[in-house]
DRENDO-1510 file (C-alpha; in Angstrom, 1 decimal, always signed):
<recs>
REC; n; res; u; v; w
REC; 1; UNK; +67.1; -49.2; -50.0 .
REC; 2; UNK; +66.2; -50.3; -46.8 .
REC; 3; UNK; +62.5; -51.9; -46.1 .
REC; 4; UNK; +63.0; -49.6; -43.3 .
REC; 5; UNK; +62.7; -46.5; -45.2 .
REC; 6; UNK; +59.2; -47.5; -46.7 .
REC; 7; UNK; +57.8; -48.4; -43.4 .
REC; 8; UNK; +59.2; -44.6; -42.2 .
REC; 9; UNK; +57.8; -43.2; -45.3 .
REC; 10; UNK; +53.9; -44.5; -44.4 .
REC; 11; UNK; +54.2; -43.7; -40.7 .
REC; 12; UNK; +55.6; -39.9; -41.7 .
REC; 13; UNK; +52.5; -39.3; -44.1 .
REC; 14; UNK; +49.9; -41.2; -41.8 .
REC; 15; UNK; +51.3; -38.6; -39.1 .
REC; 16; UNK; +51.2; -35.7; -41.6 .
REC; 17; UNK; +47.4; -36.5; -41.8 .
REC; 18; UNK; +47.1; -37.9; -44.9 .
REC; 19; UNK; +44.4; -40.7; -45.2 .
REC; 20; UNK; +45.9; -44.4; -45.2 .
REC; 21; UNK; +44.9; -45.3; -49.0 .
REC; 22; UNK; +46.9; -42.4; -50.0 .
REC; 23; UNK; +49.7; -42.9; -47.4 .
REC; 24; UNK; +49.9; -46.9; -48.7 .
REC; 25; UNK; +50.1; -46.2; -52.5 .
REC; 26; UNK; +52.4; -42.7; -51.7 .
REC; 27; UNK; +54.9; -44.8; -49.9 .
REC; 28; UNK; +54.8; -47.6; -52.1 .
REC; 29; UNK; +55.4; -45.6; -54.7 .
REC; 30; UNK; +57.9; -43.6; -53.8 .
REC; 31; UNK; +60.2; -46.7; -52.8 .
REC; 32; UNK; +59.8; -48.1; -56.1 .
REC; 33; UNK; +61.0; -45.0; -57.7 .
REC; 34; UNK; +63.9; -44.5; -55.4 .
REC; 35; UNK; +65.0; -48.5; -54.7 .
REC; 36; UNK; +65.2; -48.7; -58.8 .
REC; 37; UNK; +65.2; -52.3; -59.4 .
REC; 38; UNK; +60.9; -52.4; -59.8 .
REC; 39; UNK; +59.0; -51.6; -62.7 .
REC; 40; UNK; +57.0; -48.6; -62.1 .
REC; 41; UNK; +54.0; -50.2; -63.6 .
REC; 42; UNK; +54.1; -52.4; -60.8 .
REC; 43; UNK; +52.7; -50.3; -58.5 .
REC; 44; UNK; +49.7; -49.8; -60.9 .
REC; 45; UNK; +49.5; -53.8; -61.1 .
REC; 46; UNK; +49.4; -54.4; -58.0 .
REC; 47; UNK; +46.7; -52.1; -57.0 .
REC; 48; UNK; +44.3; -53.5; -59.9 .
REC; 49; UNK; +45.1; -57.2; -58.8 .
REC; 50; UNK; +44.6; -56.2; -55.0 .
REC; 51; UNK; +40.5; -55.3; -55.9 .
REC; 52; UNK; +40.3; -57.5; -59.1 .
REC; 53; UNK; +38.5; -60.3; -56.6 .
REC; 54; UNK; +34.9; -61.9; -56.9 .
REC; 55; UNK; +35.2; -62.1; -52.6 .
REC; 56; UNK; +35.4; -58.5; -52.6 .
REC; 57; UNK; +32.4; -58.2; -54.6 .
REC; 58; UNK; +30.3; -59.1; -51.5 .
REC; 59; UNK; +31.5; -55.9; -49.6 .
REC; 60; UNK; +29.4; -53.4; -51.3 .
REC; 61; UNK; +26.4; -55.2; -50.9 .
REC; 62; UNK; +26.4; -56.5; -46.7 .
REC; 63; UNK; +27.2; -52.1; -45.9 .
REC; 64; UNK; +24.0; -51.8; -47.9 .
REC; 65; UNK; +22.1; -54.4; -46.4 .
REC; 66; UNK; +23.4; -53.2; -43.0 .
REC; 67; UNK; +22.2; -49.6; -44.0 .
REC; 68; UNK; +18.8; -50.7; -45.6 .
REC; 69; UNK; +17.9; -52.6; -42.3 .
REC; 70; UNK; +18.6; -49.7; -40.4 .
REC; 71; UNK; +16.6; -47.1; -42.8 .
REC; 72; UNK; +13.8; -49.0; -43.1 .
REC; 73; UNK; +13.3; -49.6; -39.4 .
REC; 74; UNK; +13.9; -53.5; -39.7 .
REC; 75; UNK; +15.9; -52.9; -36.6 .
REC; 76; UNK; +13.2; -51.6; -34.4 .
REC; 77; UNK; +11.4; -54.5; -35.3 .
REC; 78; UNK; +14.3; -57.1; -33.9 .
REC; 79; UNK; +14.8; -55.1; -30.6 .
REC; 80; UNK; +10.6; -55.7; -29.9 .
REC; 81; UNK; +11.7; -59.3; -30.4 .
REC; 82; UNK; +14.6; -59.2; -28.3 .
REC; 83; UNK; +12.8; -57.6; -26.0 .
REC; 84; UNK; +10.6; -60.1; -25.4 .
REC; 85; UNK; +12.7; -63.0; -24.9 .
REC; 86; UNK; +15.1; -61.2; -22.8 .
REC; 87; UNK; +13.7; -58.4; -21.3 .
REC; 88; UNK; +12.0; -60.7; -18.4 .
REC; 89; UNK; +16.0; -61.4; -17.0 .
REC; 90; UNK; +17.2; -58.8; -14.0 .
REC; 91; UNK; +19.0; -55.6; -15.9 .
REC; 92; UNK; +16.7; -57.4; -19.0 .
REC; 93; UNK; +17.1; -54.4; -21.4 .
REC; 94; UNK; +21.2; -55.0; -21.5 .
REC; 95; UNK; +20.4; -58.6; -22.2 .
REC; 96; UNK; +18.0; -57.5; -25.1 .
REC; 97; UNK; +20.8; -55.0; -26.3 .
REC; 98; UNK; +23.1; -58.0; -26.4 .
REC; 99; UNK; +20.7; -60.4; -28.4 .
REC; 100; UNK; +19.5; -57.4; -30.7 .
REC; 101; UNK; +23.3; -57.2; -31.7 .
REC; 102; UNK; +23.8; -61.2; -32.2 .
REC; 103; UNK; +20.2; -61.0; -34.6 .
REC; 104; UNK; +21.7; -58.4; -35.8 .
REC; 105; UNK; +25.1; -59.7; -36.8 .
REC; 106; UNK; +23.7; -62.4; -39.0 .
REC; 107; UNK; +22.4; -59.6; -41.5 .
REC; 108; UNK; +25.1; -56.9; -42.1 .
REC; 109; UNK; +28.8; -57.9; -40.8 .
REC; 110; UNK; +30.1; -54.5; -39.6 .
REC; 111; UNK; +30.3; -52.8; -36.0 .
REC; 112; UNK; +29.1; -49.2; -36.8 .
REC; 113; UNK; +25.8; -50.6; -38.7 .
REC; 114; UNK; +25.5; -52.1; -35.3 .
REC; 115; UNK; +26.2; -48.9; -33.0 .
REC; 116; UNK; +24.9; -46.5; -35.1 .
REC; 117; UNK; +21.4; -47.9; -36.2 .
REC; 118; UNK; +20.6; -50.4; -33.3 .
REC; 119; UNK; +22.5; -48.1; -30.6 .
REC; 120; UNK; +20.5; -45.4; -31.2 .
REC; 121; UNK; +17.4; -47.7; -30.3 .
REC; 122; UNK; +18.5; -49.0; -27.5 .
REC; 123; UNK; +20.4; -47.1; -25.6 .
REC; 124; UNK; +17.1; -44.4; -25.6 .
REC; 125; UNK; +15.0; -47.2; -24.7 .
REC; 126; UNK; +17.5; -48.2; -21.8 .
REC; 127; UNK; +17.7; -44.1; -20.8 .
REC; 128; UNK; +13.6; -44.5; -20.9 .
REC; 129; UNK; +14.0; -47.4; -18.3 .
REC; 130; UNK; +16.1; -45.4; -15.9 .
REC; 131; UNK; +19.4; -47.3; -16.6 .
REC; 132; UNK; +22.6; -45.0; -16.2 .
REC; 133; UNK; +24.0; -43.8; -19.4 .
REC; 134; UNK; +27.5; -45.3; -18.4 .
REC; 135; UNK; +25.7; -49.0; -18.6 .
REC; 136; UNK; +23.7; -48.4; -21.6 .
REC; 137; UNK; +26.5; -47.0; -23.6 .
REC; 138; UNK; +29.0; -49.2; -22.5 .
REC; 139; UNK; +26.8; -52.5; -23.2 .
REC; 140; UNK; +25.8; -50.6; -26.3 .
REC; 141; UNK; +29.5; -50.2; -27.5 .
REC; 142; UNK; +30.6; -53.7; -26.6 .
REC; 143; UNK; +27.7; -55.9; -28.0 .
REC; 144; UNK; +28.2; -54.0; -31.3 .
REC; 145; UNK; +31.6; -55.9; -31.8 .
REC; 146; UNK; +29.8; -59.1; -32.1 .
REC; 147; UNK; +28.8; -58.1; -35.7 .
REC; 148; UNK; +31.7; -59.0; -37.9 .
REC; 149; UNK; +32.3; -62.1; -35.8 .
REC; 150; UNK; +29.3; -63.7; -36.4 .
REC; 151; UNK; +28.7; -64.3; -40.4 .
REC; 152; UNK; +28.1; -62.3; -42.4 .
REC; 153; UNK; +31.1; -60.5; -41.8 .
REC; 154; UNK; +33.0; -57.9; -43.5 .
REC; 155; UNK; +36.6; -57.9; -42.4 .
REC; 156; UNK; +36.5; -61.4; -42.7 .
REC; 157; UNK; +35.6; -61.3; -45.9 .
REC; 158; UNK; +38.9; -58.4; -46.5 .
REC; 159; UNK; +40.8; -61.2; -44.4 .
REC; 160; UNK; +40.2; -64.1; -46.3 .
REC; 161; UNK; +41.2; -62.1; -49.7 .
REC; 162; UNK; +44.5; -60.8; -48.2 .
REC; 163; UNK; +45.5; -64.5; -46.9 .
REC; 164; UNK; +44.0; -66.3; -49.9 .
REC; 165; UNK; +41.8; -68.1; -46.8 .
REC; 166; UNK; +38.1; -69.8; -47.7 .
REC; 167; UNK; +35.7; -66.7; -46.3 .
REC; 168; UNK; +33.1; -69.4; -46.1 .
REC; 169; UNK; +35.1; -71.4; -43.5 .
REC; 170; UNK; +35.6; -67.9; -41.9 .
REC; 171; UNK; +32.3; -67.1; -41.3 .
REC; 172; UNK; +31.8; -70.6; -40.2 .
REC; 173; UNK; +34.4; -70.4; -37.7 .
REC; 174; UNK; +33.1; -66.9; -36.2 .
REC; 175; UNK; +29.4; -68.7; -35.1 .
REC; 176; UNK; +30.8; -69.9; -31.9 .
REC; 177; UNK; +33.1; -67.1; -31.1 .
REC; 178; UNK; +30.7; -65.0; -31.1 .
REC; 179; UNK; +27.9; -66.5; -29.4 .
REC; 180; UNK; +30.6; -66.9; -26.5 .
REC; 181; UNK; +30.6; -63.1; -26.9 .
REC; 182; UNK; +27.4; -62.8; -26.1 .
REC; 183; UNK; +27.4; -65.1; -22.9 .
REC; 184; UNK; +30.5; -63.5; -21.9 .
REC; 185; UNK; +28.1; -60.4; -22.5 .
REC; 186; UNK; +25.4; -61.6; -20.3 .
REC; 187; UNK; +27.4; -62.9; -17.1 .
REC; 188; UNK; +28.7; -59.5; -17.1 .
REC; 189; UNK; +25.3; -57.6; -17.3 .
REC; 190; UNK; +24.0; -60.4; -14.4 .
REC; 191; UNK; +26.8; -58.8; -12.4 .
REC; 192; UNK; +25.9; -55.4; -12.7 .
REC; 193; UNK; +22.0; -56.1; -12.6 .
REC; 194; UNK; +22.5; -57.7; -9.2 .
REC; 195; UNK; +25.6; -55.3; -7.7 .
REC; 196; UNK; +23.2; -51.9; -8.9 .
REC; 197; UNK; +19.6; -53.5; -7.7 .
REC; 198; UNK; +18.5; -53.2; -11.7 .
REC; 199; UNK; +15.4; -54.4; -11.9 .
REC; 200; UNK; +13.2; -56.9; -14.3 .
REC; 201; UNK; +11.7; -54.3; -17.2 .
REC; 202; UNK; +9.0; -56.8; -18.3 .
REC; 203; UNK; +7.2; -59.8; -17.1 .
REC; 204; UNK; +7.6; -62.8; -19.2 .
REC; 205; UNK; +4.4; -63.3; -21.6 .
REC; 206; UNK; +3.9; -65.7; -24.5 .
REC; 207; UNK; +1.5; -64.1; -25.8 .
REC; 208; UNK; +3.8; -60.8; -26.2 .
REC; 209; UNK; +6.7; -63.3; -27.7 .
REC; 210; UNK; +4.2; -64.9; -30.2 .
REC; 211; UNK; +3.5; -61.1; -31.2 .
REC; 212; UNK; +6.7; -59.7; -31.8 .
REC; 213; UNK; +8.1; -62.6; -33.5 .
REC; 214; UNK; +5.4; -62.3; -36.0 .
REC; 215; UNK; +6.6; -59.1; -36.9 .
REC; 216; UNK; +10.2; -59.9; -37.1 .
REC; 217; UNK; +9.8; -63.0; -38.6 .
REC; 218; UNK; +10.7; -62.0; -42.2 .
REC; 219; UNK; +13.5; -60.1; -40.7 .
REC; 220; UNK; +14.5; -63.3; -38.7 .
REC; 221; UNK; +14.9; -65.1; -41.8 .
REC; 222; UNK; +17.7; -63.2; -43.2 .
REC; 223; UNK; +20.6; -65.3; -41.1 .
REC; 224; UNK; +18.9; -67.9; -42.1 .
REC; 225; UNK; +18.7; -67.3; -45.6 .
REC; 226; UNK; +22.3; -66.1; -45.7 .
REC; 227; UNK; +23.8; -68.8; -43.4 .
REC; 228; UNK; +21.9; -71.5; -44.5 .
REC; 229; UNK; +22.5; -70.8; -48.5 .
REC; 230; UNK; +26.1; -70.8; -47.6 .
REC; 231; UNK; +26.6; -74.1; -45.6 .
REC; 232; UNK; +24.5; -75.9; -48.3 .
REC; 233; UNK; +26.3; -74.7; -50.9 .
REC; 234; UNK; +23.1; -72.5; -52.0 .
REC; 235; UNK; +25.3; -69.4; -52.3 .
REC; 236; UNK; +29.0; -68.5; -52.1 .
REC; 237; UNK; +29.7; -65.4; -49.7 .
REC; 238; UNK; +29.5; -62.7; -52.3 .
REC; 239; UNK; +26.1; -64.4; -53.6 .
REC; 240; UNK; +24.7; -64.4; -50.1 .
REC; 241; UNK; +25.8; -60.6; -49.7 .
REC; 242; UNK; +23.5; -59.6; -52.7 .
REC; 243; UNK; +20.4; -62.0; -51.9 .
REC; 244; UNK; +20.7; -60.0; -48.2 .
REC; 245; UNK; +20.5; -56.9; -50.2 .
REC; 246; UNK; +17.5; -57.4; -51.7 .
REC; 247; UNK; +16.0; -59.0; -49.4 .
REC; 248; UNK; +16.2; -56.0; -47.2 .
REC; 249; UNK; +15.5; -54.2; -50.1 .
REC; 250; UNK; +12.0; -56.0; -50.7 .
REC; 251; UNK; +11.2; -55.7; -47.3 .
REC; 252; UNK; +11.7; -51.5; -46.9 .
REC; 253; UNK; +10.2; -50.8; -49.9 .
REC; 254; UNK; +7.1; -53.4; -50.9 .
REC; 255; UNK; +6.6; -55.5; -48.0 .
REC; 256; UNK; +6.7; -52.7; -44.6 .
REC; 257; UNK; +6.5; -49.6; -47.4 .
REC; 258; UNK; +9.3; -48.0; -44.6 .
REC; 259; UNK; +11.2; -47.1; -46.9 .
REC; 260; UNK; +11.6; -44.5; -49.1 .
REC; 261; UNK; +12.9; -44.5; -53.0 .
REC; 262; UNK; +14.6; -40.8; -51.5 .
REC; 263; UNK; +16.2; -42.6; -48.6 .
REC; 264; UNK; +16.9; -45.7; -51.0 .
REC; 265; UNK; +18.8; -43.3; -53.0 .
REC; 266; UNK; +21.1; -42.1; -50.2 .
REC; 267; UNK; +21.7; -45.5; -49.0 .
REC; 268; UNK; +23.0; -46.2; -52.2 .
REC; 269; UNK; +25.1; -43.2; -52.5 .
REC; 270; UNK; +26.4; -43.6; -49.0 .
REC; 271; UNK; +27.4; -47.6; -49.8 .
REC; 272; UNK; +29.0; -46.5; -52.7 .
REC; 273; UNK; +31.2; -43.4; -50.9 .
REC; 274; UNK; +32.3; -46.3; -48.1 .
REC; 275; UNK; +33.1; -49.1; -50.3 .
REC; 276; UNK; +35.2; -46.5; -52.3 .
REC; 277; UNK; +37.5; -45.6; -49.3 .
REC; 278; UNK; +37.8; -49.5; -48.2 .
REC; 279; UNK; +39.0; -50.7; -51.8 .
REC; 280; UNK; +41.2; -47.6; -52.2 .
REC; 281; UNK; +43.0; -49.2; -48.9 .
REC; 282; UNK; +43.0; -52.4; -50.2 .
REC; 283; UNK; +44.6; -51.3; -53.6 .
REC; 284; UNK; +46.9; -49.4; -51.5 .
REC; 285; UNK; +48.0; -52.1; -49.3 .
REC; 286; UNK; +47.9; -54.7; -51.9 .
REC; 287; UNK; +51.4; -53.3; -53.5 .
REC; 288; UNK; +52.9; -52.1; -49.8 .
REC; 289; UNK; +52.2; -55.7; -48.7 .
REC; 290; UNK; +53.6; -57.0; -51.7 .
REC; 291; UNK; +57.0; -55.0; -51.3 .
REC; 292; UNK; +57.4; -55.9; -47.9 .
REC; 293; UNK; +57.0; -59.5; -49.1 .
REC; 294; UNK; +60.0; -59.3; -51.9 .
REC; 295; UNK; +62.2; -57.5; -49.4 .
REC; 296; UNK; +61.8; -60.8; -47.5 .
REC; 297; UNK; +61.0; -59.4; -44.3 .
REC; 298; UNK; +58.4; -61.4; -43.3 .
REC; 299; UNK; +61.0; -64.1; -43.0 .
REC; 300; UNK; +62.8; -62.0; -40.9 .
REC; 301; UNK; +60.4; -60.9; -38.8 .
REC; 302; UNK; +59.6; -65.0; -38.5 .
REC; 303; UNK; +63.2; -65.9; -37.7 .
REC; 304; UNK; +63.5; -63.0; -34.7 .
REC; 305; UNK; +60.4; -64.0; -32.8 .
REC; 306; UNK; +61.4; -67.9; -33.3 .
REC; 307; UNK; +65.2; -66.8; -32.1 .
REC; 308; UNK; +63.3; -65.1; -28.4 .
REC; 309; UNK; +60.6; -68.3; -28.3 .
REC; 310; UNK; +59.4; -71.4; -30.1 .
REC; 311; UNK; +56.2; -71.9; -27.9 .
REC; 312; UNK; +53.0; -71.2; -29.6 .
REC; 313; UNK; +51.3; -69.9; -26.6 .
REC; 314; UNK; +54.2; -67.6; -26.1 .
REC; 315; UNK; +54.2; -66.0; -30.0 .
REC; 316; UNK; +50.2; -66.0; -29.7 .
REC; 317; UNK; +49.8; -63.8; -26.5 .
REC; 318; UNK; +52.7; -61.4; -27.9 .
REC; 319; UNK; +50.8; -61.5; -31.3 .
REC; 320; UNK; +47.7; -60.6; -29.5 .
REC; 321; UNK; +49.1; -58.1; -27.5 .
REC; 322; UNK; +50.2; -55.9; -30.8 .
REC; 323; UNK; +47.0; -56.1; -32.4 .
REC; 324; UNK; +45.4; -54.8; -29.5 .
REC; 325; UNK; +48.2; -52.1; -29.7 .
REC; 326; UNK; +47.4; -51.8; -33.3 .
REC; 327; UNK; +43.3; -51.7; -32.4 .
REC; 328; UNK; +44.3; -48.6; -30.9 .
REC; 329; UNK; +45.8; -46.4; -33.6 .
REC; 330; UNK; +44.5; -47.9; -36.9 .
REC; 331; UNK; +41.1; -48.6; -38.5 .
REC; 332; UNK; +40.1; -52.2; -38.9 .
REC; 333; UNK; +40.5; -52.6; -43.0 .
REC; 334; UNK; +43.9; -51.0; -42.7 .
REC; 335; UNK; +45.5; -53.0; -39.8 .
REC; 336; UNK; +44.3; -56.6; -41.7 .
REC; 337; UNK; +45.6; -55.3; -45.5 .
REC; 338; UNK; +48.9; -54.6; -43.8 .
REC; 339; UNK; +49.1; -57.2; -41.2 .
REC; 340; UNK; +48.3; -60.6; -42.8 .
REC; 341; UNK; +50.9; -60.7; -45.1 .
REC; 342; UNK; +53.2; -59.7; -42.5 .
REC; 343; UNK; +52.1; -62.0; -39.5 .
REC; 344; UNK; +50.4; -64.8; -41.6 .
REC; 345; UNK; +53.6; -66.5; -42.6 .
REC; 346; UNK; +54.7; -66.4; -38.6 .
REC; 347; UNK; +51.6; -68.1; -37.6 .
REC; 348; UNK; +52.1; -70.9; -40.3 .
REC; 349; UNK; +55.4; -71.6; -38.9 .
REC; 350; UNK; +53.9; -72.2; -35.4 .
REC; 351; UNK; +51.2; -74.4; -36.8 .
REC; 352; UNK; +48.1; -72.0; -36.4 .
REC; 353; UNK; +45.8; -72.5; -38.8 .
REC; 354; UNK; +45.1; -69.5; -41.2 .
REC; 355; UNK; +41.3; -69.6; -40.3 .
REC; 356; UNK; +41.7; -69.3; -36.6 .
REC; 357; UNK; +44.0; -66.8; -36.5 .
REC; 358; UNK; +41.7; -65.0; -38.9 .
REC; 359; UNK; +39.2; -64.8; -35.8 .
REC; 360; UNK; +42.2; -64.0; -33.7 .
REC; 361; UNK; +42.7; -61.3; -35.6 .
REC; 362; UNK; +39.3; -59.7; -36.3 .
REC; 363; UNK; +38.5; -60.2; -32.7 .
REC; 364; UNK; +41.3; -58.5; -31.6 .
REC; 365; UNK; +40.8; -55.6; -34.0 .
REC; 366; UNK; +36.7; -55.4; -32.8 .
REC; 367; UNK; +38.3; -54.8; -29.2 .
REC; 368; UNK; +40.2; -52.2; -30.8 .
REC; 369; UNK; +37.4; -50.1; -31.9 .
REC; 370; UNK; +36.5; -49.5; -27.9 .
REC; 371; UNK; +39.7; -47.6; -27.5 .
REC; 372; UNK; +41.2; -44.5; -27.5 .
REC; 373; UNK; +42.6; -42.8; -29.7 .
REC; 374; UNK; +40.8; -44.1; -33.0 .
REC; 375; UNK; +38.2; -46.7; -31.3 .
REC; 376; UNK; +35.7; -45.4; -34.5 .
REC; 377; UNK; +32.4; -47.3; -32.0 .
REC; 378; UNK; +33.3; -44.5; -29.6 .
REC; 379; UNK; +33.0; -41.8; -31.5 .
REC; 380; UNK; +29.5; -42.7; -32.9 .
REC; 381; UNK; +28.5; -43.8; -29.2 .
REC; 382; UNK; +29.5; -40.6; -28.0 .
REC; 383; UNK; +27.4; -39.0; -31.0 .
REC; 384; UNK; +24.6; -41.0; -30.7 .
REC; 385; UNK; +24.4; -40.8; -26.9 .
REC; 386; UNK; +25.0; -36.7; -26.7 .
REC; 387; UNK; +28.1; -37.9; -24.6 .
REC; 388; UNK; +31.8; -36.7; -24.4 .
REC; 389; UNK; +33.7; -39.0; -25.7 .
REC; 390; UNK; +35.7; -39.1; -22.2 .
REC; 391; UNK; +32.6; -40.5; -20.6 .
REC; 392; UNK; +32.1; -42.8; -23.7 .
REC; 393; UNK; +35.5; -44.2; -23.3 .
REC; 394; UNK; +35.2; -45.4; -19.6 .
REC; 395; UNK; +31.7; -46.3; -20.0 .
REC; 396; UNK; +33.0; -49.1; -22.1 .
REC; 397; UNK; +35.9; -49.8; -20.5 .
REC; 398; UNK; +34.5; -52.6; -17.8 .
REC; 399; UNK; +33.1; -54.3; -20.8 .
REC; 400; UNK; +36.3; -54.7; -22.2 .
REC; 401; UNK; +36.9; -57.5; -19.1 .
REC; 402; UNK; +34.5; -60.2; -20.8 .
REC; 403; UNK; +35.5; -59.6; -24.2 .
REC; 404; UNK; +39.3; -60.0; -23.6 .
REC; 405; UNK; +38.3; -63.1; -21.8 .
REC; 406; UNK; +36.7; -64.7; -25.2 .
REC; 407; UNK; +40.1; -63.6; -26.9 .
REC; 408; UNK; +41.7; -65.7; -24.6 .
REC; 409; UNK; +39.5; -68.6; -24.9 .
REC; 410; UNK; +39.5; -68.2; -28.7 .
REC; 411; UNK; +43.2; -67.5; -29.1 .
REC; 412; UNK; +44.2; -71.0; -27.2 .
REC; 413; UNK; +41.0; -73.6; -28.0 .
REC; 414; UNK; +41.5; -73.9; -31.8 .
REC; 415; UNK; +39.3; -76.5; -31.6 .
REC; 416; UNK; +36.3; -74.6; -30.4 .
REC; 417; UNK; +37.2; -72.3; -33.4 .
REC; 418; UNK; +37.6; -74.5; -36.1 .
REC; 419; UNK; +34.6; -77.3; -35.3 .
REC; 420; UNK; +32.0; -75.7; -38.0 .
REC; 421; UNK; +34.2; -75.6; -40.2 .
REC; 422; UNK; +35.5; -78.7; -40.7 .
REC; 423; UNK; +32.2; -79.8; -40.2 .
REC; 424; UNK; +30.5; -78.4; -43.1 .
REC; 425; UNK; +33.7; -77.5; -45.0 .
REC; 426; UNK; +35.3; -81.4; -45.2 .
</recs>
């Protein structure tokens, strides 16, 4: 039976509606039953080995601290910051949403914590200002992809399981990418500031930066903490992923007293509900990945784009040009539990290391969430901005310019990519 046919099979259900854990371990299933030279237990095998990992252990614990930081009103306390470091520049309070989102990044390593707790915060603070609600949403929507490139991030940390890749090199190697983010970020907010007159939103004062920092200090510490622990060996990943747990923890509920043992609660209960749905993908596409691996057609796959072109450059920008296709139609967790073991073995044959194209890769899938039809940061934009998601969707689409710019950069200067790592990780 035809590898074909089990490809077919999880495209018909994922059309049918059914959701992609289910549409994964369905498919998968149903080959083995019908190709007849599997076990049927391995399906159940595979599943249990695809989440029986001490990486994936760290998930649970950065949505919570993500969520925590957001409940407790941690958050609100980085944008004052931000604010004042930033808010001085010409259009300053899209330069403050951008640096809110890199603070932000180093404490919970998803996108929607980002767009749906900060974004909230800043794009009514840049409505207060006068600021268009094109500009605020679409800076709003962009900076939040900046989260799970700078460490701590989760689909790195789904990445690195799936390619059997270190996720501390990972998060080493997403620093630089995603400070160039932000700088990419900034030039384009410099451009707008001084083609739409925006004007300065503060004065610059000392006195008011001495101030907030004082009360995001403790806050401020939590990158370092996490990054610090993990580059001196302090923690591992997952280790880091529980200290930033209760850190935030400590900080909502004895140090601020902002948050509540009811809202704790629902935090918890919400952390658990997501981290069921992303290891029920991962189980899923831990046996659909391994079936498409015994059917050898990752070799395959290898051998036709070698047969068209042997330059690197040449596989890397068509590479990059699916997973932006990809971005489009499939969630984040999905597209890298299915992809790596499909693309991985390509990229080895060309010579790209497995942790850049790792960045590749989750860069290219962050770009995804700002596009139609499944972009998920569009749909929360659009909710948290009272927005259609029509105007939501072209609101971020000149922000999309200096983003796919830094995929460029990152996709062809390895180096760039892979200089924290091999400095730290020798």
């Amino acid at each position: 039976m035809s590898v074909v046919a089990l490809i077919v099979g999880f495209l018909l259900l994922l059309l049918a509606g059914v959701p992609v854990a289910i549409a994964l371990g369905g498919a998968s299933l149903l080959y083995v039953i019908l190709e007849g030279t599997q076990p049927h237990l391995v399906v159940v095998h595979r599943m249990i080995g695809g989440t029986d990992s001490f990486p994936l252990l760290a998930i649970p614990f950065f949505i919570m601290a993500g969520s925590l930081m957001n409940s407790s009103g941690i958050t609100t306390r980085l944008f004052g910051f931000a604010m004042a470091l930033v808010g001085w520049l010409r259009g300053g309070l899209g330069h403050v949403n951008i640096v809110a989102s890199v603070i932000f990044a180093g404490m919970s390593g998803t996108a929607v914590a980002d767009a749906g707790g900060l974004g909230s915060i800043e794009i009514r603070a840049m409505r207060d200002q006068g600021y268009d609600d094109e500009f605020s949403v679409g800076i709003t929507g962009a900076s939040s992809t900046i989260g799970p490139i700078i460490p701590p991030s989760l689909p790195m940390v789904i990445y690195g399981v799936m390619a059997n890749a270190s996720v501390g090199k990972l998060f080493a190697a997403g620093f630089i990418p995603g400070l160039l983010m932000a700088v990419a970020l900034m030039v384009m907010v410099a451009w707008f500031a001084r083609s739409r007159n925006y004007r300065r939103d503060a004065s610059f004062s000392v006195l008011r930066l001495w101030s907030s920092f004082k009360q995001a200090f403790l806050p401020l510490l939590t990158p370092v903490i996490l990054v610090g622990g993990m580059i001196t060996g302090v923690f591992t990943p997952t280790e880091a992923a529980i200290a930033a747990t209760l850190y935030a923890m400590i900080l909502g509920l004895f140090v601020y007293r902002s948050l509540s043992w009811r809202e704790f609660v629902r935090v918890s209960m919400e952390t658990m509900e997501t981290t069921s749905i992303i290891l029920l993908i991962v189980a899923g596409a831990s046996i659909f990945g391994y079936l498409i691996t015994t059917t050898k057609v990752t070799e395959q796959l290898a051998d036709f784009v070698l047969s068209i072109t042997r330059k690197p450059w040449m596989i890397l920008l068509l590479v990059n040009v699916f997973l932006l296709i990809v971005g489009c139609f499939m969630e984040t967790i999905a597209s890298i539990t299915i992809l790596v073991p499909v693309l991985l073995p390509l990229m080895e044959k060309i010579g790209v290391d497995p942790v850049h194209f790792g960045v590749v890769m989750v860069l290219n899938l962050m770009i995804g969430l700002l596009t139609p039809p499944v972009g998920m940061v569009l749909y929360i934009l659009a909710r948290v901005a009272n927005l259609s998601f029509e105007r939501t969707m072209k609101a971020c689409g000149p922000f999309l310019i200096p983003l796919l710019v830094t995929l460029g950069i990152v996709t062809y200067w390895p180096q760039m990519v892979l200089f924290l790592p091999n400095l730290f990780y020798k």
